[in-house]
N, C-alpha and C positions, 0 to 999 in steps of 0.2 A: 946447416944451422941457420943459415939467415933465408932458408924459405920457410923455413919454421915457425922462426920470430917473426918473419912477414906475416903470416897465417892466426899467429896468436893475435900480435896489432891488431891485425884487423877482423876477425871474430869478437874480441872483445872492442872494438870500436860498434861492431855491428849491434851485437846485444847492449851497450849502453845507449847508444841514441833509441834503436828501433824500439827493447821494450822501457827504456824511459821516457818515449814519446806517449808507449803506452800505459803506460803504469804512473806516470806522473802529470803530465798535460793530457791526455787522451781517451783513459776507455777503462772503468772500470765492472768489477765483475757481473753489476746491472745493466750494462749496457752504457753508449758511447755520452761524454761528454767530453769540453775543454774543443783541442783539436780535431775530435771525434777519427770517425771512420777514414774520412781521406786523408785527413791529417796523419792520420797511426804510418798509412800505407805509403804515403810519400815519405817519412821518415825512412820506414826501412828502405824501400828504393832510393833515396837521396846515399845510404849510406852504403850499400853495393856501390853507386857509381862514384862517390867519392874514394872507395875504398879503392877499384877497380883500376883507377887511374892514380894512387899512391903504391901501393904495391903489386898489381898486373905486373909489371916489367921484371920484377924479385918471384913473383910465384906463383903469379897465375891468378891471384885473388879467389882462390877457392870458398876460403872461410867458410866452410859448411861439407859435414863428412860427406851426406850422399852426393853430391860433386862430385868431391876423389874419389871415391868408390867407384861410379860411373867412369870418370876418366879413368880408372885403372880397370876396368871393368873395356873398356875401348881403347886400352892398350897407348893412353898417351900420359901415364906416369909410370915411374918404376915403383914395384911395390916397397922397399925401402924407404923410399920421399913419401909413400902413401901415408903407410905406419907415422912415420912423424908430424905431417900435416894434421891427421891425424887427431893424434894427442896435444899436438899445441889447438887445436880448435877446440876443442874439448874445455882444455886449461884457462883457454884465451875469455871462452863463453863463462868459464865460470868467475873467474876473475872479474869480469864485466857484472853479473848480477853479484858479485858480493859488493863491489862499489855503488852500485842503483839502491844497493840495499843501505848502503850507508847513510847515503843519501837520502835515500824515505825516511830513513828512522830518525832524521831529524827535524823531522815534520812533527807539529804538535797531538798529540795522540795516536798517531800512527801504530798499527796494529797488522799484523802479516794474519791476513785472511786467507781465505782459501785460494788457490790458481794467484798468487800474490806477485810481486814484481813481474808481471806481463805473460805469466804462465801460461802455455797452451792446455784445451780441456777439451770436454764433450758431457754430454749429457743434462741434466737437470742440476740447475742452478750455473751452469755457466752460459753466458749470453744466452744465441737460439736455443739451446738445450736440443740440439740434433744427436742421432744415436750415434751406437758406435760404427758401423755401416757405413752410414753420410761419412762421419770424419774419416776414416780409413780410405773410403773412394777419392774424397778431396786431397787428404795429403798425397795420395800414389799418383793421380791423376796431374794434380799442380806441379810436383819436382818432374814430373817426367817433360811435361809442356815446357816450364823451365828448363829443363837440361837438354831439351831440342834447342831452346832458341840459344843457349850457352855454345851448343855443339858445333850450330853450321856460323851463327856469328863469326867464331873462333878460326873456322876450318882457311884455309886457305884462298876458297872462293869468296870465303867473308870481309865484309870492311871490317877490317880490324880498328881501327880508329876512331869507330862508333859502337865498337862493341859492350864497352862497358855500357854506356849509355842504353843499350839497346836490351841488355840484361836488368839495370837497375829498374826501370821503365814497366820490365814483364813484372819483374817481384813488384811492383806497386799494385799492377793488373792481376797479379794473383791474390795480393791483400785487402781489396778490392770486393773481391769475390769470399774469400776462405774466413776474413777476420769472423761472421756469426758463426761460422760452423765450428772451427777449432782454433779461433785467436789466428791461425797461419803459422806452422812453423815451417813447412818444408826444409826444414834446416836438424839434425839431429844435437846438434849443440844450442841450436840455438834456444831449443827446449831445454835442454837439461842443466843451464845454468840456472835459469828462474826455481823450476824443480828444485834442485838440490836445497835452494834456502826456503821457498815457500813449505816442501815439503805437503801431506798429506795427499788429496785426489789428485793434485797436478805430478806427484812423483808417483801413485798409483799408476797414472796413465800414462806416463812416459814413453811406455813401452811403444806404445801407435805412431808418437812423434821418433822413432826409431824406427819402427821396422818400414813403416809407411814411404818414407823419401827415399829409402835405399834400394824400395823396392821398385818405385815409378824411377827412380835414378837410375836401373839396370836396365829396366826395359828401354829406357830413353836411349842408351849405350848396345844395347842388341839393334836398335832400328837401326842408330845413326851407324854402326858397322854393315848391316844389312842393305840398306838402302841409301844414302846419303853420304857414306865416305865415299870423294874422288879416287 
């Protein structure tokens, strides 16, 4: 229960800074202003590594399904702790955009547009307007790169000490890169909190920021078993 509530903490700490860095100082659905592009991306990096070193020691700082997936996918969770991480990431994500959302709406005119509180998207009218293609290669490709550097950080021969740091760091360098193509979610929660309240193309598309990370998350968990476990 308290890697749970670890897991929710910190999911919903991640989707309140990352997408109200982007949704409120940073980057709307025309493109970047406020703290723009690097600003968006050190947000979410700043918030893995603050996360990572509050709750790492409770549960591993997952906060993002296609993680546990992978790690139970590489056999260093039990599926039981999975399930529950799980759904508090889920709960955690959502809970975080229903507060951002609180937050915007009391901004003076504020209006839930499309792809609204930091939603991930694709195609025409969201930022580059890249197909479905580009985004699908980006998110499989990002969480898998991600869950390499997560995996051997982690591993035994890793500095554990700089681990967080060394993860929050990559997620900047993935934001970096991904924010024009799909906002960046490599995170399945992390998308489906904004979704659920923006509603309309951003919960259309959902589905991408789902099956995408789970699927570079697996392959990331077939190498690191295949070549890279000591």
């Amino acid at each position: 229960m308290k890697k749970s509530l670890a897991e929710l903490i910190g999911t919903f700490s991640l989707v309140l800074f990352g997408c109200g860095a982007a949704s409120i100082s940073g980057i709307s659905s025309t493109g970047p202003a406020g703290i723009g592009l690097l600003g968006i991306s050190f947000a979410f990096g700043l918030a893995v590594v603050v996360m990572a070193y509050t709750i790492g020691p409770i549960s591993g700082c997952h906060i993002n399904p296609a993680i546990t997936i992978s790690m139970l996918v590489a056999g260093k969770i039990k599926a039981g702790d999975a399930v529950g991480y799980i759904i508090a990431q889920f709960v955690g994500a959502t809970l975080g955009a229903g507060v951002l959302y609180l937050i915007q709406g009391g901004a003076p005119g504020f209006t839930m547009g499309e792809w609204a509180l930091g939603s991930n998207g694709w195609g025409a009218g969201y930022l580059g307007a890249y197909n479905t293609t580009a985004a699908f290669i980006t998110e499989a490709v990002m969480t898998f790169l991600f869950l390499t550097v997560i995996f051997n950080t982690t591993s035994r021969i890793g500095n554990s000490t700089m681990a967080g740091l060394a993860i929050g760091l990559t997620l900047v360098l993935i934001h970096l890169v991904a924010i024009p193509v799909t906002g960046t979610s490599v995170n399945p929660a992390r998308s489906f909190g904004p979704a659920i309240f923006a509603g309309g193309l951003a919960l259309k598309q959902l589905w991408l920021f789902i099956v995408a990370p789970i699927v570079g998350g697996i392959v990331a968990a077939l190498v690191y078993k295949g070549i890279f476990e000591d």
